[in-house]
N, C-alpha and C positions, 0 to 999 in steps of 0.2 A: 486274282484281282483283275478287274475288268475296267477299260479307261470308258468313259463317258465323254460325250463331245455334247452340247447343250445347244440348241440354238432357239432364237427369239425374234418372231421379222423377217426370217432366213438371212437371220447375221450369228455368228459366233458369239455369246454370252457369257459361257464356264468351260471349263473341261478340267474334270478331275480324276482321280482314281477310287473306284467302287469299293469299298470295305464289308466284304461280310458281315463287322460287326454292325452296321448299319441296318444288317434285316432287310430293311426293304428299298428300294430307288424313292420311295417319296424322304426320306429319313434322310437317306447320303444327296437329295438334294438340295433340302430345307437344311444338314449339317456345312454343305459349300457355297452357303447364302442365294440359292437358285430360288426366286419367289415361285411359285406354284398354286396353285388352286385346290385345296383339297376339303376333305365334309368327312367322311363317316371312317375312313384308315381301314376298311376291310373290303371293298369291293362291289358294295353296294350299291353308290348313290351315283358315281362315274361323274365326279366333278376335277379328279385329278386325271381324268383323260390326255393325253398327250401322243402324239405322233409318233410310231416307229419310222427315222430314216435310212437306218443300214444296221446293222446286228443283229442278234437274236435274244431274247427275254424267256424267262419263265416266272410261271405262277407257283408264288406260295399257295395260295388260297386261289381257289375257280372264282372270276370274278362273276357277279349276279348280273351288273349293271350289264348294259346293249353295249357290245363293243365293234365298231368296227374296221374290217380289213385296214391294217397298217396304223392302227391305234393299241394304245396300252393304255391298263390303269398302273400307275407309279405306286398306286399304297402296296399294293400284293404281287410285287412283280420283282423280281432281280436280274442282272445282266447274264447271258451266258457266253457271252461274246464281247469285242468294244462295240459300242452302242452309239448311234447320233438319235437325238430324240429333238423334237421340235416342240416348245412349249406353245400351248394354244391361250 
């Protein structure tokens, strides 16, 4: 279990801790009231784009959408470390 540090405006928002059963970081964000942006939940459309600021992520699924350096998509992505993510 991996902690999550959330931020918004580069202010502190949530921080919670990542559940496996969760599946994916869009799911244990939208389960800790974290409002987020998201469209298709598989990698596609890159609406739930978000900022990596310190840890490291891995993909469940390769995402399609244009990602770039220091960005993650939250639908298909889990912690593999404690995580700061910046919501956009």
């Amino acid at each position: 279990m991996s902690k999550v540090r959330v931020h918004r405006n580069n202010e502190l928002e949530s921080e919670f801790t990542f559940d496996s059963n969760d599946r994916t970081l869009l799911n244990a964000l939208q389960k800790n009231a974290v409002e987020v942006l998201y469209h298709c939940r598989e990698g596609f459309c890159g609406a739930c784009r978000c900022k990596l600021k310190s840890g490291s992520i891995s993909y469940i699924n390769e995402p399609l959408a244009f990602v770039r350096k220091g960005e993650i998509l939250t639908c298909c992505s889990v912690p593999d470390t404690e995580i700061e993510i910046e919501v956009l």
